[in-house]
N, C-alpha and C positions, 0 to 999 in steps of 0.2 A: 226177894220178897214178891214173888208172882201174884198179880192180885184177881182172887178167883170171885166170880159174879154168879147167882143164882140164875140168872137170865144172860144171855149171846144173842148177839147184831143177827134177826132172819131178814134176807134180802128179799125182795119180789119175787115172784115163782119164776117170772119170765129172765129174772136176769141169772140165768142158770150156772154159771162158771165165771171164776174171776176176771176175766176176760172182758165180757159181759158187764159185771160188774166194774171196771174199770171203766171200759169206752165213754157209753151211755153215760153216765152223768160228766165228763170230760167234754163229750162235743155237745150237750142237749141240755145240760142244767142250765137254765135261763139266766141271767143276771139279774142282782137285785140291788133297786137303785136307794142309796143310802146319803144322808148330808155332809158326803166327806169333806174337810177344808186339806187343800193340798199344802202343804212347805215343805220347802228346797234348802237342807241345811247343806254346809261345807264340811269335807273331810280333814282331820290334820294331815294328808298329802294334798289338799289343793281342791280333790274333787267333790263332788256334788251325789246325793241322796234324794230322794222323791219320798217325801212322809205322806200319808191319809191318815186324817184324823178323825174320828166320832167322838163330840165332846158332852159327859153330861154333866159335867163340874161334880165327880167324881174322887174321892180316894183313891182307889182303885183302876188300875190300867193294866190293859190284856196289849201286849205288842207280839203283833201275825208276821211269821214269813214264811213265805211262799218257796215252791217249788223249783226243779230247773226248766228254765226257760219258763217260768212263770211269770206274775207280775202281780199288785197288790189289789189290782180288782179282778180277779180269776170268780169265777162263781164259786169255789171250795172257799176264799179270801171273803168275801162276800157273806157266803154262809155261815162262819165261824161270827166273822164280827156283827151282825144281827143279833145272834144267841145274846153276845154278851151286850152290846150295845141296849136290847129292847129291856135286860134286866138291873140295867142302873151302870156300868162299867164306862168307863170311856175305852175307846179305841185306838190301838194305833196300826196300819199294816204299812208296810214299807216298801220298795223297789230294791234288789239288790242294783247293784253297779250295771247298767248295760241293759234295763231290764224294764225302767219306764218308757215315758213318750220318749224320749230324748236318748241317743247313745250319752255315757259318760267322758268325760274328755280325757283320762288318763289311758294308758298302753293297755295297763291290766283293767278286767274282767270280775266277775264275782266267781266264789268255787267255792265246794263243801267243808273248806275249813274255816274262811274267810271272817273270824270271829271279833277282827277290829271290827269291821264296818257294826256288825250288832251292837260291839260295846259304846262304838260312837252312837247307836241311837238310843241305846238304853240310857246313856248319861246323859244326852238333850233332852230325854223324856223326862227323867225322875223327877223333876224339882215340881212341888206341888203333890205331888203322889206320895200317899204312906205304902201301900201296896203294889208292887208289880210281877205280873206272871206273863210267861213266855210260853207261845206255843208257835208249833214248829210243824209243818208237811214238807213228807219226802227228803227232797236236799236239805229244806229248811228245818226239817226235823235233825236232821245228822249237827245242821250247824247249831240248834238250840242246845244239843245236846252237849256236843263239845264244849258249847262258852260256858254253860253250867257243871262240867269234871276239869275244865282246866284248872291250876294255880293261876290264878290273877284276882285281883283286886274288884271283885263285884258288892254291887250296892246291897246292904243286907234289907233292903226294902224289896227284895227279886224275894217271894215266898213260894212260887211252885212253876214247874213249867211240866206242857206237853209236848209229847211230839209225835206225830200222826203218821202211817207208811215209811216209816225210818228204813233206809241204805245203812243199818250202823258198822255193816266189811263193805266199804266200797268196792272194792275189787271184785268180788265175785259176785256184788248186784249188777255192778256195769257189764261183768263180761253175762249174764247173763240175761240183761235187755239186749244185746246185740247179737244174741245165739236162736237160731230157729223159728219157732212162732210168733217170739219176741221182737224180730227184726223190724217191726212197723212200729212200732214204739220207738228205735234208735235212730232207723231214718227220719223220723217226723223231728227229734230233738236234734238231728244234726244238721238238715235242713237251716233250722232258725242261725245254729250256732255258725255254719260254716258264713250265712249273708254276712253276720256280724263281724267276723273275723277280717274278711274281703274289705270292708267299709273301715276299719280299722287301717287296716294295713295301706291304705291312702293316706291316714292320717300319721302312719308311724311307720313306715315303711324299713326302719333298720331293725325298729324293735319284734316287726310282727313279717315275716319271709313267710312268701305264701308258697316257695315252690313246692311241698309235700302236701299241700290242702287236697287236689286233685284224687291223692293217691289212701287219703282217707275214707273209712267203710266202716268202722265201728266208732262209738264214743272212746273207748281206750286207744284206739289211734290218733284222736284229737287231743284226750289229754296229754296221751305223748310228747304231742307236736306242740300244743300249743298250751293248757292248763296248767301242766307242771311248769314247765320251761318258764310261763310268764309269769309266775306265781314265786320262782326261789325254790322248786322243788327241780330233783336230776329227772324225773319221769314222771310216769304215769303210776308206777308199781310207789316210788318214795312219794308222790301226792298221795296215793288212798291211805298208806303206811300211818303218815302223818296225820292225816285230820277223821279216820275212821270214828265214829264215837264211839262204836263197841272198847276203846284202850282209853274211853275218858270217864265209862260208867261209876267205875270206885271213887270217881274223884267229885261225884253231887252230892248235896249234903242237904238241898231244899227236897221237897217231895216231889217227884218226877212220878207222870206216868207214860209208858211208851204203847202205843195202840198200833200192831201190826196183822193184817189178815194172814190166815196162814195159806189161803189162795192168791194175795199178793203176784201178782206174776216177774216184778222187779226185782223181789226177796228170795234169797237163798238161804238155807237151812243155820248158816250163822248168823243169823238178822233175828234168831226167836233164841237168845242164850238164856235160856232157864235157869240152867244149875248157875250162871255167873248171877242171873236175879236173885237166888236163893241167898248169896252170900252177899248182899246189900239192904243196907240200912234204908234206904232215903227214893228207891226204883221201884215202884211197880211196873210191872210186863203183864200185860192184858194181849192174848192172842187169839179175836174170834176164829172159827173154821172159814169163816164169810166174810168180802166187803172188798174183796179187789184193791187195787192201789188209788188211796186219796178217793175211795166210795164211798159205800157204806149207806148206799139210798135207801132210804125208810121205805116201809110195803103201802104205808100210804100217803098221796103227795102233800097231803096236808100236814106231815109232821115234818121234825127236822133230823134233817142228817142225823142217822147215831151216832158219829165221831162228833158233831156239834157236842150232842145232849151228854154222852159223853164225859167231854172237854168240860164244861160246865162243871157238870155235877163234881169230879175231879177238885176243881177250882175252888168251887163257892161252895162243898162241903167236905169233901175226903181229902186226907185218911183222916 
């Protein structure tokens, strides 16, 4: 069910190629300062979660996750929870494992399948809410997707979710962030991930062997080495295998919409599956020409993001 719009995301004249369109609002979109109250709930293995709240005593709650190697005040985190915060909603964005102020204290990591930890904050949120919708960027898009196609046991108060720049073939978004022009995009995320691993691996030194860290060069060499492996997958090929959300699409049943540019420079040609949208009930696939990965800057700076307005409109009126 491709959902087609009389109007498409036009970017600024100056931010010419997706490229463009990616960087700039990634290092230069300002932060925007919000009244979040932070809590630190427990996981049923022991560890620890970073909540941000916006509360406006609310029905209604939007829960954000963020990207890889992101965190829940990123200016795109920011920018979403505004929209809905300034229009009556309460808020929640989150920290995957490893991802706030604080490392987490267990061996593992967060990864793009990683659908307990969501459903642990989905079920600390719910009570008090009649409605909740999930939206999802990049990694966090792949993971919103998956907890919404899997078989398990979700709150039927979950009525719609987005997810924004979706990975939904891991495997051939990763291998193509670490291919050619793309390569500054890989190094910059594996910079973060390799410190992390290092710091870790003092504190768990059986479970995290650092001798093959050195000899890593792509993200699919990390998850190799270290994603899969820590996660209960055989590699890097059986991680994407398993938590892709393109093999979880048939299985949503709330109204999803997935917003991917088709200048994305992270996405590859299986990441826009039309004919699989065509034969689903419950997915809309929105794929402007424009908007770069996790963009989408309005042409002028007084408006908001078009993936915000978007998200919204999505939410609080469609389908």
């Amino acid at each position: 069910m491709p959902l087609s719009k009389n109007t498409e995301y036009e970017s600024p004249k100056w931010l010419f190629n997706g490229h463009l369109q990616t960087i700039i609002p990634s290092l230069f979109r300002p932060s925007i300062p919000l009244p979040f109250e932070r809590e630190r709930i427990t996981t049923p293995d022991g560890d620890f979660l970073d909540l941000d709240w916006l509360k406006n005593n609310s029905e209604d709650l939007v829960i954000i996750s963020h990207g890889l190697e992101g965190n829940s005040q990123r200016p795109y985190m920011t920018g979403m929870a505004r929209q809905f915060y300034a229009n009556g909603f309460d808020v929640l964005t989150w920290n995957f494992r490893g991802c706030g102020e604080e490392l987490n204290s267990k061996p593992i990591f967060y990864h793009s399948g990683a659908t307990y930890d969501l459903d642990t904050v989905v079920n600390h949120a719910a009570p008090g809410y009649q409605n909740i919708h999930l939206i999802g960027f990049s990694l966090g898009g792949n993971l919103t997707l998956k907890y919404l196609g899997e078989k398990r046991n979700r709150l039927p108060k979950i009525k719609k979710g987005v997810a924004i720049s979706v990975p939904l073939h891991l495997e051939s978004s990763c291998l193509k962030i670490s291919s050619g022009e793309n390569i500054v995009y890989a190094k910059r995320f594996l910079k973060t991930l390799k410190e992390k691993v290092t710091i870790k691996a003092k504190l768990f030194p059986e479970e995290i062997p650092l001798g093959t860290l050195r000899k890593i060069k792509t993200l699919k060499d990390f998850d190799d080495s270290y994603t899969g492996p820590l996660h209960g997958f055989k590699d890097a090929h059986d991680y994407y295998e398993q938590c892709s959300s393109l093999y979880f699409l048939e299985g949503i049943e709330v109204p999803t919409l997935v917003l991917n540019a088709q200048n994305d420079p992270f996405l590859t040609d299986k990441c826009f599956p039309i004919s699989v949208g065509r034969s689903l009930d419950a997915v809309w696939m929105e794929f402007p020409k424009l908007g770069g990965h996790v963009g989408f800057t309005p042409r002028e700076s007084k408006d908001i993001y078009w993936s915000e307005k978007r998200a919204f409109e999505f939410i609080r009126y469609e389908p």
